[in-house]
Structure formats: structure tokens, C-alpha cells
ZADO-1210 file (C-alpha; in nm, 4 decimals, padded with zeros to 6 digits):
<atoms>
<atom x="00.0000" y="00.0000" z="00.0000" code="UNK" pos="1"/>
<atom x="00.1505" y="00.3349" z="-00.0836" code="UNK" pos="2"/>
<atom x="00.1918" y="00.5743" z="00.1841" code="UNK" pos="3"/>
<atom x="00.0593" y="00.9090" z="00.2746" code="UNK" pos="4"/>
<atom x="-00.2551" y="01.0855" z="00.3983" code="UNK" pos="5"/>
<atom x="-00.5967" y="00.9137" z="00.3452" code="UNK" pos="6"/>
<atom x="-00.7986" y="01.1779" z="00.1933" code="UNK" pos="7"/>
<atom x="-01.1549" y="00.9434" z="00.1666" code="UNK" pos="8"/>
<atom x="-01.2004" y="00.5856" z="00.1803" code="UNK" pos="9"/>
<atom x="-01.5321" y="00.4098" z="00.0420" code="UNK" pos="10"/>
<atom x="-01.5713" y="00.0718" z="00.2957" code="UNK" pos="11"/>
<atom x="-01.8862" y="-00.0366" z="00.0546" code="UNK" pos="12"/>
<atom x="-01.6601" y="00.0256" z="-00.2921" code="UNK" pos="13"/>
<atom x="-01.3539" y="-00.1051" z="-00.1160" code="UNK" pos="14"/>
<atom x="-01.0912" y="00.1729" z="-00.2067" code="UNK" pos="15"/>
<atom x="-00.9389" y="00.4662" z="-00.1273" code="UNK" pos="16"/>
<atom x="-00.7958" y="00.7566" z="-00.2561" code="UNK" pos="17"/>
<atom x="-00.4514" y="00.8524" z="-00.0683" code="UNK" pos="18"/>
<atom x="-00.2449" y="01.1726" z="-00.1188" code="UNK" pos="19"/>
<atom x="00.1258" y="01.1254" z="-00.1614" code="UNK" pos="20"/>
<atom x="00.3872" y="01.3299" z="00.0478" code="UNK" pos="21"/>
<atom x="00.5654" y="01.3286" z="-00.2568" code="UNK" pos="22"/>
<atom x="00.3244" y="01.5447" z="-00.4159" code="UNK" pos="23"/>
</atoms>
């Protein structure tokens, strides 16, 4: 899993979006 800041996550779609630190 990449890492970073979990903007939203959608438990009934089963994913995520995450920001990167890296921009």
C-alpha cells in the first residue's frame, strides 16, 4: 500500500484515494 494521507475511503466500494507526500 503506498503511503501518505488518506484523503476518503469508500468501505462499501472497497478503495481509497490517498495523497502522496511526494506530491
Amino acid at each position: 500500500m503506498e503511503q501518505g494521507t488518506v484523503k476518503w475511503f469508500n468501505a462499501e466500494k472497497g478503495f481509497g484515494f490517498i495523497e502522496r507526500e511526494n506530491g
